[in-house]
N, C-alpha and C positions, 0 to 999 in steps of 0.2 A: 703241535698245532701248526706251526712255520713249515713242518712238513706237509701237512694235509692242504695244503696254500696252495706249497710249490707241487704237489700231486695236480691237483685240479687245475693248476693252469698247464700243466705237460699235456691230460688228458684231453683237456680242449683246443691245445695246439695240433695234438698228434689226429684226433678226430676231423678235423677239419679236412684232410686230406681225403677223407672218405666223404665229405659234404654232411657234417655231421653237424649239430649245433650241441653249446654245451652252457649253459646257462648258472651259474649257482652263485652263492652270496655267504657271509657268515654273520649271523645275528650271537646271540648269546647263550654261554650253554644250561642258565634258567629257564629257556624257553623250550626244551627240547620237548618233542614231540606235537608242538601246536602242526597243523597244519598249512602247507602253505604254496597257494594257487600262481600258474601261469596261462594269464588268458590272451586272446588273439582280437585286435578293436577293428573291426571291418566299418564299423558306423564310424564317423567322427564326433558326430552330436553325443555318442555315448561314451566320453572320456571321463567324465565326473566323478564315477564312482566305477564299482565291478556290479557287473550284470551276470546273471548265472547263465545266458545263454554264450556268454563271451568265454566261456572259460572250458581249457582245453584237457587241462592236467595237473594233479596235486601229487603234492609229495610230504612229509613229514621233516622236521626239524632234528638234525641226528643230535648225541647226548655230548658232542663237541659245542654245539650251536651251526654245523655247516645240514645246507640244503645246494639241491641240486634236480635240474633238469637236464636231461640228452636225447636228443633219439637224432633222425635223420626226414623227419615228415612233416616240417614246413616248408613254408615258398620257398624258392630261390631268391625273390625279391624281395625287400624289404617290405616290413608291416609294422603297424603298431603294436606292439603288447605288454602287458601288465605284468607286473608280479606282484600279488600282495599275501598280507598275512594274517589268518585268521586267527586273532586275539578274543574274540569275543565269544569264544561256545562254553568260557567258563567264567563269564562275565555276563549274563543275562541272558535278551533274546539274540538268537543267533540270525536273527531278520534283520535287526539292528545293523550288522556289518552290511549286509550285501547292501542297505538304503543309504548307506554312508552316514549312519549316526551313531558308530559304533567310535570312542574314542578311543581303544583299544589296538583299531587296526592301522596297519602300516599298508602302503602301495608306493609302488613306482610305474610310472611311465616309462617305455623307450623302445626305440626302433632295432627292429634286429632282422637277420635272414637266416636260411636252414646251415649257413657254414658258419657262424659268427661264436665266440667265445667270448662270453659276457661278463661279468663276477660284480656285487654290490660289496664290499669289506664296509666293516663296521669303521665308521668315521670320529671324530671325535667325541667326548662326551658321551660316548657307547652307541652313541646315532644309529639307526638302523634305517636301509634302503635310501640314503641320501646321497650317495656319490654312487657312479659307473666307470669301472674300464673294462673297455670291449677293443675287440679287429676292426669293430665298424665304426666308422669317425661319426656317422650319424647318432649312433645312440645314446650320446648324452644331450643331444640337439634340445628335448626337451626339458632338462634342468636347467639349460643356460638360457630359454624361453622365459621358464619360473622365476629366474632372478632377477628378468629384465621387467616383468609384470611387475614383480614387489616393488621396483623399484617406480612405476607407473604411479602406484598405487599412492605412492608416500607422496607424489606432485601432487594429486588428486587430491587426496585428505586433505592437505597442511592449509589451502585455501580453496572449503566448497564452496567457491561462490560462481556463479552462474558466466561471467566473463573468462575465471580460470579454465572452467571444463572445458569451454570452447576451444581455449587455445591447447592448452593439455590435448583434448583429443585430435587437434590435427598434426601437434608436437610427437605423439606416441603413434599415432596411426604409420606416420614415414617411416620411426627408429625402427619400428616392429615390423614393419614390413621389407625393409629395406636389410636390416638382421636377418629375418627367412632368406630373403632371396639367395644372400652371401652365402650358405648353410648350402646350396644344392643339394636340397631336399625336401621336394615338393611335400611329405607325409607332415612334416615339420613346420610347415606353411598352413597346413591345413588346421593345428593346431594353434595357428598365432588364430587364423580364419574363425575357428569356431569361438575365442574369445573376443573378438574384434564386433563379433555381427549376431551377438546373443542379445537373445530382445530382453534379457534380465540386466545385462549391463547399461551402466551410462554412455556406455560406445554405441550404441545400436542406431541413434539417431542418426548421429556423427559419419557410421556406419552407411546408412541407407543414401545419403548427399554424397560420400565418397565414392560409391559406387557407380554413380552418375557420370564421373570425369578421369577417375582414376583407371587407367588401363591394365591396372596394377591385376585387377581380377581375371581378367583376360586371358593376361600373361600367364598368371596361374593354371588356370583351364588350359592353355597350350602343354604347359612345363609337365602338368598331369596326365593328359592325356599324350605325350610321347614317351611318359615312366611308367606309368600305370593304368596304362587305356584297360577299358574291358572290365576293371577294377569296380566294385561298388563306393571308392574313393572317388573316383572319375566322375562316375555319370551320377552321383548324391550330388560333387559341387558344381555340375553344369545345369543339372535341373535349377538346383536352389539359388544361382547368381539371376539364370536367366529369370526366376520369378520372381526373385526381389527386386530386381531393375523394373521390372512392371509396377510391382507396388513402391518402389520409390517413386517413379512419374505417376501415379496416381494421384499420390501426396499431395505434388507439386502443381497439380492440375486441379480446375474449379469444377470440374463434371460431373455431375451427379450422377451419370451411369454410372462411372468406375469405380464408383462405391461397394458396386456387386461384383462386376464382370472378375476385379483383379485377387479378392477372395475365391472366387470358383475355380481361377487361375492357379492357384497355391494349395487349392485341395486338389486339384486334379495332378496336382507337380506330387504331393504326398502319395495319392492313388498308386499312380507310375511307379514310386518308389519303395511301396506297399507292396504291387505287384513283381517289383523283379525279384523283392526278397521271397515273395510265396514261390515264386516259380523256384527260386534256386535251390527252395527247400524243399522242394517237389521233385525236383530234379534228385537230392541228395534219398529220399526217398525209393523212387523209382532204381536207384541205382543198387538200394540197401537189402529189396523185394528180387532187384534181380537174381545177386548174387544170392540171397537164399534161397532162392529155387535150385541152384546148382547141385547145393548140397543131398547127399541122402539121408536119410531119416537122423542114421545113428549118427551123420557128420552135424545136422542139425541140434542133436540134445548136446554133442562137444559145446558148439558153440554157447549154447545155454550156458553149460557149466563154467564156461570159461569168463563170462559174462558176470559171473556173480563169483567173480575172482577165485576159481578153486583151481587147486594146483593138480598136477598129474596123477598123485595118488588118490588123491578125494576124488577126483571125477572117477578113477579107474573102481575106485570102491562103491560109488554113488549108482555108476551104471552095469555095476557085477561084468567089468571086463578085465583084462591084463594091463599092466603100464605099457605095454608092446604096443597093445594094441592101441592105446590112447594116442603113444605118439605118433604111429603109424596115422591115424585120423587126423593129427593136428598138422603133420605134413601136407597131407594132399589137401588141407582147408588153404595152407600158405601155397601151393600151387592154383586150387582152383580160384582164391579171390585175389589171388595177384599180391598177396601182402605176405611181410617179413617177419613180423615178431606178434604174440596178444595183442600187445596197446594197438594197433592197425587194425587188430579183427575188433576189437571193441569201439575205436573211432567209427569204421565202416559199419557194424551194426544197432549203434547206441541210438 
């Protein structure tokens, strides 16, 4: 087992050279063959749980207990993403996990890029997905978020009384933000953000009056938009400050109009935001219709096959051709749509 450790961290140091990423963990070897997901979080509001649209790639739990991700086809830049595990498709409805009320399943949060070499080891008490070491000093940024929260949490409870919260939340707003900022990692910010200014917490209030004096959000939006400009990261937190600053001073104002105007304000900020994701997946469309026009007939039914995961000799028997000829076809497919390996032709046409 000490060997298969020390393998996968050789492999994800030697891959790096190639800009490779190498992601993997070691759970328990009871659990072999559950399934288990790496998704990619372009939204920030959708950290809560796993969304079936966020998720990029699965892999199976081998009969060691190790799992593992690689390839070479995410950003260069850092992102947020998931790893979790599917415990639940032999425990009830398998709906349950993705709504996150599946008590089954295991996830992690963390930041990573297409060079970074991650690993989750099992932690004390047989723990699964609760520690990180990675190349990237960012990606345990969020676990040491998560400890600072709990520990929020225990100020909060021990006296709810209405004087405490006050102070509590102007006490926590500073440590937590002032924590991000040290972290030089805006992704990591946005994660304190999206807990800070959720209209389910008792922050939110606290939240909407901070926003008014605090430059602190600003800042933000600058430190974002020179890391990650262009980013659905970006232009989500510059729409959503500048429309909460509207309905904060609405708030704070006695006018009856702005009862309407700054609602119509905040739909029209979701519209916007509504719209760049239809476009971008319009765009990813457009791009997916291109490339299969390229194809000819018979490079077209490859692709099918390949699509419903058949390997060279199935397809070659499926479509009464030669294994020559298969690969011959799957060659000139990785020539005409510019991509290296399956997982590529299946990202680009799924």
């Amino acid at each position: 087992m000490i060997q298969k450790i020390l393998l996968f961290t050789f492999l994800g140091f030697y891959c790096q050279g190639f800009a490779q990423y190498n992601f993997s963990g070691q759970i328990a070897e009871n659990v072999a063959g559950e399934t288990v997901y790496l998704s990619i979080i372009e939204d920030y509001r959708k950290l809560s749980r796993p969304y079936f649209e966020q998720i990029i790639k699965k892999t199976q739990i081998d009969s060691l207990g190790f799992f593992s991700f690689q390839g070479d086809n995410l950003s260069k830049d850092n992102r947020l993403y998931r790893i979790h595990i599917d415990g639940c498709s032999n425990q009830g409805n398998i709906s349950d996990h993705f709504f996150g009320q599946c008590e089954y399943a295991k996830s992690i949060l963390f930041i990573a890029n297409n060079t970074d070499t991650v690993s989750f080891p099992t932690s004390f008490a047989d723990e699964i997905l609760c520690e990180i070491t990675s190349t990237n000093v960012s990606s345990n940024a969020i676990l040491q978020i998560d400890a600072l929260k709990e520990e929020m949490a225990l100020d909060f409870y021990d006296y709810p009384s209405e004087a405490n919260r006050k102070l509590n939340s102007k006490k926590w707003f500073s440590k937590l933000q002032s924590f991000g900022s040290s972290l030089n990692e805006p992704l990591a910010e946005l994660y304190i953000y999206d807990f800070l200014s959720d209209k389910r917490n008792e922050t939110y209030g606290h939240y909407l009056k901070d926003l008014q004096t605090n430059s602190y959000y600003s800042d933000l939006k600058k430190r974002l938009d020179d890391s990650y400009s262009k980013t659905t990261y970006a232009t989500f937190y510059g729409n959503e400050i500048e429309t909460d600053k509207r309905f904060s001073e609405n708030q704070n104002s006695n006018s009856t109009w702005s009862k309407y105007i700054w609602p119509l304000i905040a739909g029209i900020s979701v519209l916007i935001n509504i719209y760049f994701l239809v476009r971008h997946k319009n765009s990813q469309k457009r791009k997916k219709h291109s490339a299969w026009r390229k194809l000819t007939t018979q490079e077209q039914k490859i692709v099918t096959e390949i699509l419903k995961n058949k390997t060279n000799k199935e397809i070659a028997s499926d479509l009464f051709i030669s294994l020559s000829t298969v690969k011959t076809h799957i060659n000139n497919l990785y020539k005409k749509l510019n991509v290296g390996s399956r997982d590529e032709i299946k990202k680009l046409m799924n």
